[in-house]
N, C-alpha and C positions, 0 to 999 in steps of 0.2 A: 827220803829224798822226794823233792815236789814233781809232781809229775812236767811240769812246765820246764824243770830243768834235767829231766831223762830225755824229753824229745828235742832239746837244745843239742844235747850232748850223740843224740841219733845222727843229725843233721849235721855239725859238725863231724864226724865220723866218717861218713858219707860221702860230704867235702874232701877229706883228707885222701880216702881210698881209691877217688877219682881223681887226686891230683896226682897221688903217690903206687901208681900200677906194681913196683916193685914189692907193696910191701901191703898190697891190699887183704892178703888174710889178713894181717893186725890190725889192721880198718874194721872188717866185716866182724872177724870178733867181737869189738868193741860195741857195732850196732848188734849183732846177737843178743849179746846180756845186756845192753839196755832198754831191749826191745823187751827182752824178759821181765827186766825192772817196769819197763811200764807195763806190760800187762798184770803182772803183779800190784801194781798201785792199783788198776783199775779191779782187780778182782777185791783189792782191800776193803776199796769206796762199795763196791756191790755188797759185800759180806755184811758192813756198816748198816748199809740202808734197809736190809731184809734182816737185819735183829730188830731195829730201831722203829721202823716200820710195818712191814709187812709181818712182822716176829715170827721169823723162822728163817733158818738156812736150809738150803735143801742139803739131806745127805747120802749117802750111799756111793756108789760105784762111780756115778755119771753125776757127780755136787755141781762139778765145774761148769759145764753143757748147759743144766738145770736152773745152776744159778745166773748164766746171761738169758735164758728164757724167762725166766721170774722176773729180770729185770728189765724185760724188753714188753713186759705186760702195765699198762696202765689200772691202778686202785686207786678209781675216785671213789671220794673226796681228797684220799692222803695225799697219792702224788703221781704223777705223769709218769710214762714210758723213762725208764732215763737212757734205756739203749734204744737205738732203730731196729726195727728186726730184721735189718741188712746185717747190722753187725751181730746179732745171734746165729 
């Protein structure tokens, strides 16, 4: 699923649970697992860029933590930061 249309589907969600107070668990769920789905797309494009690139995933206990620090690090020549290291 494109990430462009999990944060569509966030936002519409969101919409819904602030129109519909009744029934807003089934709103918020709905932003839960797509919040999930997008953080999973964005761990997919990390995962991507650090075989393809930097060749290597980090692994062990703490990949995940790891892997947005590797990807909040700039390797010139290859490629720029692609996280902020706000979002790490």
């Amino acid at each position: 699923m494109a990430l462009k249309h999990v944060v569509s589907r966030i936002k519409r969600s969101m919409a819904l649970a602030r129109e519909h107070s009744q029934e807003q668990d089934v709103y918020l769920d709905s932003v839960a697992l797509n919040l999930h789905d997008f953080y999973t797309g964005l761990e997919r494009v990390s995962k991507r860029v650090a075989e393809m690139i930097d060749e290597g995933v980090p692994t062990g206990r703490n990949w995940h933590r790891d892997l947005l620090r590797q990807m909040a690090k700039e390797y010139p020549p290859f490629r720029p930061a692609v996280l902020s290291e706000k979002t790490e």
